[in-house]
C-alpha positions in Angstrom: -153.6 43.8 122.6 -153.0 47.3 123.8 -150.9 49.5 121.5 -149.9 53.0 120.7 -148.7 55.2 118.2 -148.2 58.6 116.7 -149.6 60.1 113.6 -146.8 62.4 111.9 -146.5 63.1 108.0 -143.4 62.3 106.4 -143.4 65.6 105.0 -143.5 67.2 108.5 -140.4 65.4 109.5 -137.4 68.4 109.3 -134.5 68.3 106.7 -132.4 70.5 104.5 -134.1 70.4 101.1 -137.9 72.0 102.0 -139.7 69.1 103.5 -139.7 65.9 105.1 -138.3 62.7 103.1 -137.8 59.2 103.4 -134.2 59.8 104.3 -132.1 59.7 107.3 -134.6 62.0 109.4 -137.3 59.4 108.5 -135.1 56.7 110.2 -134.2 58.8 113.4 -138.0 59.1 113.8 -138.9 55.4 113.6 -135.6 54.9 116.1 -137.6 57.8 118.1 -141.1 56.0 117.7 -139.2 53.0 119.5 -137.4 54.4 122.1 -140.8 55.7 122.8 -142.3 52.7 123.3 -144.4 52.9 120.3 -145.8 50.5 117.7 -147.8 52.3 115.4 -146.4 55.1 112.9 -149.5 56.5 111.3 -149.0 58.6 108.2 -150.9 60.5 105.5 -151.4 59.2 101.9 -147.8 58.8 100.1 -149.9 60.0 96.3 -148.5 62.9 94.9 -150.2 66.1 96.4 -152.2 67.6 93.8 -154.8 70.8 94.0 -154.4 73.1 96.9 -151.1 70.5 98.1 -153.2 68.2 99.4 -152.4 64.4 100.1 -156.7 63.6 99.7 -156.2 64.9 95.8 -153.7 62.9 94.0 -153.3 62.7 90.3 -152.7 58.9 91.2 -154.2 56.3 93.8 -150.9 54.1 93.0 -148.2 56.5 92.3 -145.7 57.6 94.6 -144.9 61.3 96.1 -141.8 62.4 94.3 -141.1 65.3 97.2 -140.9 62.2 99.7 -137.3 60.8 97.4 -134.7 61.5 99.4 -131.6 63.4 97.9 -129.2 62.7 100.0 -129.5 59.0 99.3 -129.3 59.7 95.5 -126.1 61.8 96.1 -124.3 58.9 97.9 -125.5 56.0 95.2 -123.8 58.7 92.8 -127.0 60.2 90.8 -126.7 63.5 92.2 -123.8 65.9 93.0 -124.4 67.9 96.7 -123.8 71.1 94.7 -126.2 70.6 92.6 -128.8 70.7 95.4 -126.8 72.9 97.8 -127.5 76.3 96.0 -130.7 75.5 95.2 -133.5 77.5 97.5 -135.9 74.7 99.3 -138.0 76.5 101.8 -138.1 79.8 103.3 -139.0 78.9 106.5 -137.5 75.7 108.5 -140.6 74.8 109.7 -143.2 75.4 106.7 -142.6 73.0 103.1 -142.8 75.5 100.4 -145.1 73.7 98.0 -144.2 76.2 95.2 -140.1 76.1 95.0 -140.8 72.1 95.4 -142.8 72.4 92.2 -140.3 74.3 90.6 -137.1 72.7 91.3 -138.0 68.9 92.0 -138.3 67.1 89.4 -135.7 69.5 87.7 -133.1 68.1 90.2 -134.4 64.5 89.8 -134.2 64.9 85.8 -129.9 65.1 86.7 -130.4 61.7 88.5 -132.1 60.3 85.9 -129.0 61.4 83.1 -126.9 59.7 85.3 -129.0 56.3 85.7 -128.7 53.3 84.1 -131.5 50.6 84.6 -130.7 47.7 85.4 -132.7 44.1 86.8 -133.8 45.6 90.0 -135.3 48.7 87.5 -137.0 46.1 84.7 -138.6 44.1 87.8 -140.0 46.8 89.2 -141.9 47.9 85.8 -142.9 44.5 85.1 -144.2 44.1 88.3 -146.0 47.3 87.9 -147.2 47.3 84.6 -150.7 47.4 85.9 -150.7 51.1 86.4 -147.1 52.6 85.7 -147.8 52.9 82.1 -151.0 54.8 82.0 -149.3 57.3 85.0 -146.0 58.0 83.6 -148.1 58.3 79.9 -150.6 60.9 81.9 -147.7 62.8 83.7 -145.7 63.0 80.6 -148.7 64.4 78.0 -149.5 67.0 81.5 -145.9 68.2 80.7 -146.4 68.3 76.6 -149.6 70.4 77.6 -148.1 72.6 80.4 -150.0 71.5 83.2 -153.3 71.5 82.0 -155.7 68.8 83.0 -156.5 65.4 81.1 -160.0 67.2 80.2 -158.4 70.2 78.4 -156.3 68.1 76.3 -156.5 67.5 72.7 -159.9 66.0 71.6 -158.3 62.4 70.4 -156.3 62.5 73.7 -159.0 63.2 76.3 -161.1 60.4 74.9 -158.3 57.6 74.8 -158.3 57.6 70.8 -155.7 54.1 70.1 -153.9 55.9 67.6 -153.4 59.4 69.5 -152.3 57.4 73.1 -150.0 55.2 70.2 -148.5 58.4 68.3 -147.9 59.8 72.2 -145.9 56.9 73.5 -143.7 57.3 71.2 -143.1 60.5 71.1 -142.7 60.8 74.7 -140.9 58.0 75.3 -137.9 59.4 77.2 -140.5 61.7 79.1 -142.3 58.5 79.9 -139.0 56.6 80.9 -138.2 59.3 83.1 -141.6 59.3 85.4 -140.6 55.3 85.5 -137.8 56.0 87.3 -138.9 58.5 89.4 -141.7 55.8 90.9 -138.5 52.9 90.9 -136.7 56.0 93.6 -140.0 56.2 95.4 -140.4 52.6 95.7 -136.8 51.3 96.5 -136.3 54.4 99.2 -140.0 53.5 100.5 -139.2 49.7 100.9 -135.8 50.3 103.0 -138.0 52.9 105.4 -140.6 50.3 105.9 -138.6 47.5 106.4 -136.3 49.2 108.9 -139.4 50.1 110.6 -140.5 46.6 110.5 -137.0 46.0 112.3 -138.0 47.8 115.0 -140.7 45.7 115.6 -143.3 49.0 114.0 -146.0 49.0 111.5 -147.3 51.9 109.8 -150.5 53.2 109.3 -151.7 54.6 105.8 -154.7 56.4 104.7 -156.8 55.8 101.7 -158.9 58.7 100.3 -162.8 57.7 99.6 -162.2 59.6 96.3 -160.0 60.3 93.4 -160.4 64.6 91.6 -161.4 64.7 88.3 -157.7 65.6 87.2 -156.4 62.2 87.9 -155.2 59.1 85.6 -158.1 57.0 87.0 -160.7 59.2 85.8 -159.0 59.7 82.8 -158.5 55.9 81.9 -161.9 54.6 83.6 -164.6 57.2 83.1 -166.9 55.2 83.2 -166.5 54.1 86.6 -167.9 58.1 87.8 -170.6 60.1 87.2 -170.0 61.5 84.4 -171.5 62.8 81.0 -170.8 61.9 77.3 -168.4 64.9 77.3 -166.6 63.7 80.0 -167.7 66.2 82.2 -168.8 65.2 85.8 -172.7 65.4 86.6 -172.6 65.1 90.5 -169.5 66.0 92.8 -168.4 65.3 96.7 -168.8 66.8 99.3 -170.0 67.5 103.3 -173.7 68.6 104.0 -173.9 72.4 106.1 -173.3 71.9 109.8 -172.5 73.7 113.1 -169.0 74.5 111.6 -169.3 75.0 108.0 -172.7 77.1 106.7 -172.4 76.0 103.0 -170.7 72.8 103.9 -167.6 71.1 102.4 -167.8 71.3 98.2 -165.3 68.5 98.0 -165.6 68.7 93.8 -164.6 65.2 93.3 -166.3 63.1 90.8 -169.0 60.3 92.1 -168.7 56.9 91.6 -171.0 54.9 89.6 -171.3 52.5 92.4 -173.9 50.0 89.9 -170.8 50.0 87.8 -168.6 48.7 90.1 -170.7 46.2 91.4 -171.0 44.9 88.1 -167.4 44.2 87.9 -166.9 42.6 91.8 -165.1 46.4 92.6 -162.2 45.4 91.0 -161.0 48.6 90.8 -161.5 49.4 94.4 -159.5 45.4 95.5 -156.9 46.4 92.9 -156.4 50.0 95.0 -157.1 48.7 98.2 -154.5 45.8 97.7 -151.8 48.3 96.5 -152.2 50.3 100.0 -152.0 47.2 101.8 -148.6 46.3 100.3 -147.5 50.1 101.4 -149.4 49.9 104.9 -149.9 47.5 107.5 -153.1 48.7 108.2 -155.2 51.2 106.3 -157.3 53.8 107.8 -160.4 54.2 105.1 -161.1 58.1 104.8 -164.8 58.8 104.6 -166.0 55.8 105.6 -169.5 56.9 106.0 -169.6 57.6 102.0 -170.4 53.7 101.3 -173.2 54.0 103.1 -174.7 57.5 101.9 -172.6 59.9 100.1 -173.6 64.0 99.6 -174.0 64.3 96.0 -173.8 68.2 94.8 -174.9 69.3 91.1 -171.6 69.9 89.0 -171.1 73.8 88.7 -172.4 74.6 92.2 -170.3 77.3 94.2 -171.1 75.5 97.7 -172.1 72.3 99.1 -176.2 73.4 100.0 -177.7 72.3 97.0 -176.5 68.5 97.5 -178.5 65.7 98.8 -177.4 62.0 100.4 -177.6 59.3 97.3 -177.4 55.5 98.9 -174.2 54.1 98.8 -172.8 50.1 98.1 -172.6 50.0 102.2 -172.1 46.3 103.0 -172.1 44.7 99.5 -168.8 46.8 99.0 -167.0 45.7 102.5 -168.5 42.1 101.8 -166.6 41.9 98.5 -163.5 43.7 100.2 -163.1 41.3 103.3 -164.0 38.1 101.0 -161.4 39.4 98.3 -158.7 40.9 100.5 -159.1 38.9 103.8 -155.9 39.6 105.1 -156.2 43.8 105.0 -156.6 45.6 108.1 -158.9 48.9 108.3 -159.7 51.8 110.2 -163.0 52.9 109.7 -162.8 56.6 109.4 -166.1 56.9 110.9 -166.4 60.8 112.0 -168.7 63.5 110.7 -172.6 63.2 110.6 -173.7 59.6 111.3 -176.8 57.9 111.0 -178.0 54.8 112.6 -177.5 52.8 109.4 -174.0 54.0 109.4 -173.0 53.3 112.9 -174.3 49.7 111.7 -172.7 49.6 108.9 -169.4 49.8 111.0 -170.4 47.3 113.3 -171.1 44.9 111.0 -168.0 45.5 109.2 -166.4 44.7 112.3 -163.6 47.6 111.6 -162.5 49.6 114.1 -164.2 53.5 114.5 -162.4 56.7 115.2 -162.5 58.1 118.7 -161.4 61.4 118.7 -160.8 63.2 122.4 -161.2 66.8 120.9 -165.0 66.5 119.8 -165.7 65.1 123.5 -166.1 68.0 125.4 -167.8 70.1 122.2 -171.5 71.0 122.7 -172.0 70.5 118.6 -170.5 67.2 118.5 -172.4 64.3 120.1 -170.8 62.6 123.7 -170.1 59.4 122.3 -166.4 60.9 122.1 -166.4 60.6 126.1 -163.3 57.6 127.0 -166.2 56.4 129.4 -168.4 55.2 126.0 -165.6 53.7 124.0 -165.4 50.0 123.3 -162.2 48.2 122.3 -162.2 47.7 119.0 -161.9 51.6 118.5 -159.1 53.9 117.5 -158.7 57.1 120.2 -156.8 59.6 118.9 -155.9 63.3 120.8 -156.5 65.3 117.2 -156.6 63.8 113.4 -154.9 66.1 110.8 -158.1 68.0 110.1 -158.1 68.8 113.7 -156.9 72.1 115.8 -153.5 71.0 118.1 -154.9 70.3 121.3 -152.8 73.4 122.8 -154.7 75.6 120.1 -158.2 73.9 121.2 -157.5 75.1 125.1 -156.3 78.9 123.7 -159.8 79.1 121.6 -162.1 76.8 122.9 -165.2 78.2 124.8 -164.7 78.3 128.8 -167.6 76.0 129.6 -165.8 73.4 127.0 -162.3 73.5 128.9 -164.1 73.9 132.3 -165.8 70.3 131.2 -162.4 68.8 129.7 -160.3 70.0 133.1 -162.7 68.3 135.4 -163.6 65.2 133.4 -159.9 64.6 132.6 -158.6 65.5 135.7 -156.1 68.0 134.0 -153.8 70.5 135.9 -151.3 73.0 134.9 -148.5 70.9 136.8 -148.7 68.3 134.7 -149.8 70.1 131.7 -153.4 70.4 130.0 -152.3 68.8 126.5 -150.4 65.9 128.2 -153.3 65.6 130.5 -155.2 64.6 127.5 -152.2 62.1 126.1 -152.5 60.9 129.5 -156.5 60.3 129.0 -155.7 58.6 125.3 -153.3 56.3 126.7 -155.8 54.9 129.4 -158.6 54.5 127.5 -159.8 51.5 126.8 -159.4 51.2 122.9 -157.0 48.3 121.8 -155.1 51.6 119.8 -154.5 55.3 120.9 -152.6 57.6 118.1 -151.3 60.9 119.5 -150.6 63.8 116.9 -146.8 64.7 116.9 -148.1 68.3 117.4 -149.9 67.1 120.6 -146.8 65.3 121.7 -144.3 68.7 121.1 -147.3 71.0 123.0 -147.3 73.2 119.9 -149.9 75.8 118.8 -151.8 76.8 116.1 -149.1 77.5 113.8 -148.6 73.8 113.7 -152.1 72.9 112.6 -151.9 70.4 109.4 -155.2 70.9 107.9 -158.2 73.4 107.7 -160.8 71.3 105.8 -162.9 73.1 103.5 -160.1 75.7 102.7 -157.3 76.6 100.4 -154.5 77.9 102.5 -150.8 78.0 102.5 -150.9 77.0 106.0 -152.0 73.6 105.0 -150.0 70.7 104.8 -147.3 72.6 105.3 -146.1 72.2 108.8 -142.6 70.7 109.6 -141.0 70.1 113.2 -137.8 72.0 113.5 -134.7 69.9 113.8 -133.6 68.5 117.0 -136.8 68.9 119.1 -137.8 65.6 118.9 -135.2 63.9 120.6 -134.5 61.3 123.6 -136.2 63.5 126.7 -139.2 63.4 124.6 -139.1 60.0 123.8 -138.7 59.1 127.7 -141.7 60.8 128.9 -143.5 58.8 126.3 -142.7 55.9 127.1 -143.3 56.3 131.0 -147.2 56.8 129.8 -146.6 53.9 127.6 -145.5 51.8 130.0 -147.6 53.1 132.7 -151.0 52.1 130.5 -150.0 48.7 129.4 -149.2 50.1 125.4 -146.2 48.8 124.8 -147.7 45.6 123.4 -146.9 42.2 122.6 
């Protein structure tokens, strides 16, 4: 079946209190997404954002992103007062989140909501039927408060290493701290549930993404250490990362800890079904990031400044997606297949039987092989304009060398009536993969300054970008949908 969709952050969407939420701009866009004929709303992970802002490094694989709890909502259910959030500052800047007054003021403002709540049955069922993982986060976030931010590692000796009696003495000591990270996750989860379910309405599913790995300042590594490479100190030995390549000199230093994949396998991945399950209940389909790393993963010493000195370590490859597709036969992947790929990991894929990533961009770029050409692709294969690591397609035709857009304008047919960047929308759309994803950026025409993601770097411009309000509206949405339409995506 042919299908479409449109990849756009929640925390892009525009709103009055510094960055998108899961509030009533949320539900315009999903009526947007199906006035435009689409079926797909792909998003980025929903984990709290952790070091440089970023969605890929999460203090939790399970936990929800407090930023994304609507305020709003809580005002009208009676938590919150709107002067209390009316004089505070958000953003600076209507189209750019401001991680840093988030950060300050957030959980402040959500600390009112909690002196005003009173659990109830909905509250108590939603612990117990998180009492897998709740405990050990809200346990984690509270003792990161007691220590003022610090990471797990720099704790207190009897804390860092788990001690029965120090975790004991904490939990009850911290017990309203700990109550009050509960609640937070209960918002999350009950304002998440109404947005996916209206979604689901509207006859759309949603796309999530699941980073390959966890940073070492996170409750997994914390609680499981021995699942990663690490030492008796609880230091890592080996971090992730990218190898050097046409666009980055000392390649990607990631700094994430390894897996020990041997210990995994001795336990059937049970940690990996267990995570993997959780996104599935979020998501109707996952998009696995890094999907190469099962195969062979770039293993860099610990206390390296770049990614040169690392080397590719063998991977679980298809002993992990066997025990994956046996264990959770009804989940629905993406292979995030992009980056440098060998033969054994283009097989790997195929014998997955997951869909790859097509990504029009790389196409018409000398350093990236042609198998991005639409003439190439197969069906069961995702196209998509630009991912979030990608330049906007209107910042790739302002920077890209002449020879490239000569290539793309003649290939694609493109003209400056209809527009270069829809030219390329246009191209998605006809392809022949089952599913095309078009950037919100792509859609809107915007520039550089809308760019999500510059991998490899710490930036403010990151993660930050927002639409303003009002300019994605029913106009928009009409053009769309005559593509849509036009290209048999509208689906079943």
């Amino acid at each position: 079946m042919r299908e479409s969709g449109i990849l756009m952050h929640i925390t892009s969407l525009p709103g009055a209190y510094g960055v998108g939420t899961m509030g009533k701009q949320a539900f315009a866009f999903v009526d947007f997404l199906e006035e435009a004929g689409q079926r797909w709303w792909q998003i980025l992970p929903l984990n709290p954002t952790g070091y440089g802002d970023s969605p890929y490094q999460s203090c939790s694989t399970f936990a929800g992103n407090h930023y994304l709890i609507d305020l709003d909502v809580l005002v009208e259910e009676g938590l919150l007062q709107k002067e209390e959030i009316a004089t505070i500052q958000w953003s600076r800047k209507e189209t750019k989140a401001d991680f840093g007054l988030l950060y300050n003021n957030r959980l402040k403002v959500l600390g009112m909501a909690y002196g005003r709540f009173k659990a109830d049955k909905a509250f108590d069922a939603f612990c117990k039927e998180n009492e897998s993982w709740l405990p050990d986060f809200a346990l984690f976030m509270a003792l990161k408060d007691q220590f003022g931010g610090k990471p797990w590692y720099q704790w207190d000796r009897d804390l860092k290493f788990r001690r029965a009696e120090a975790l004991e003495k904490a939990r009850k000591d911290l017990n309203c701290q700990i109550r009050f990270y509960y609640f937070v996750q209960y918002l999350f989860d009950k304002q998440w549930t109404a947005l996916r379910e209206y979604a689901h309405g509207k006859n759309i599913c949603i796309i999530g993404d699941v980073p390959i790995y966890v940073p070492y300042d996170s409750v997994e590594v914390w609680c499981r250490p021995e699942l990663f490479q690490m030492n008796g100190e609880l230091d890592p030995v080996n971090v992730a990362g990218c190898p050097p390549d046409a666009f980055t000199a000392d390649g990607q230093l990631w700094g994430n800890p390894l897996y020990r994949w041997e210990a995994h396998a001795a336990e059937g991945y049970a940690w990996w079904i267990r995570r993997l399950a959780a996104a599935g209940k979020l998501y109707d389909m996952v998009r696995m990031d890094h999907f190469r790393g099962l195969e062979a993963y770039w293993s860099v010493p610990f206390g390296d400044k770049t990614a040169r000195n690392g080397k590719w370590v063998k991977g679980p490859a298809m002993d992990f997606i066997k025990a994956v597709k046996i264990q959770l036969p009804e989940l629905k992947l993406i292979a995030e297949d992009l980056g440098f790929l060998t033969q054994e990991v283009l097989d790997m894929r195929d014998e997955s039987g997951f869909p790859g990533m097509k990504v029009l961009q790389f196409a018409f770029d000398s350093r990236e092989p042609s198998d991005y050409l639409p003439h190439t692709y197969t069906r069961n294969t995702v196209c998509y304009t630009g991912t979030h690591d990608n330049m906007t397609m209107r910042q790739w035709f302002d920077t890209a060398p002449a020879e490239a857009v000569k290539y793309a304008r003649e290939y694609m047919h493109l003209s400056e009536e209809e527009g270069y960047v829809w030219g390329v929308i246009r191209t998605a759309f006809a392809c022949v993969s089952d599913l095309s994803i078009i950037q919100m950026q792509d859609i809107l025409d915007l520039g550089g300054e809308a760019r999500m993601n510059f991998p490899g770097t710490l930036s403010d411009s990151n993660w930050t970008w927002r639409a303003k309000d009002g300019i994605i509206n029913k106009s928009l949405a009409k053009k769309v949908m005559g593509l849509t339409r036009l290209y048999g995506r509208l689906g079943g």
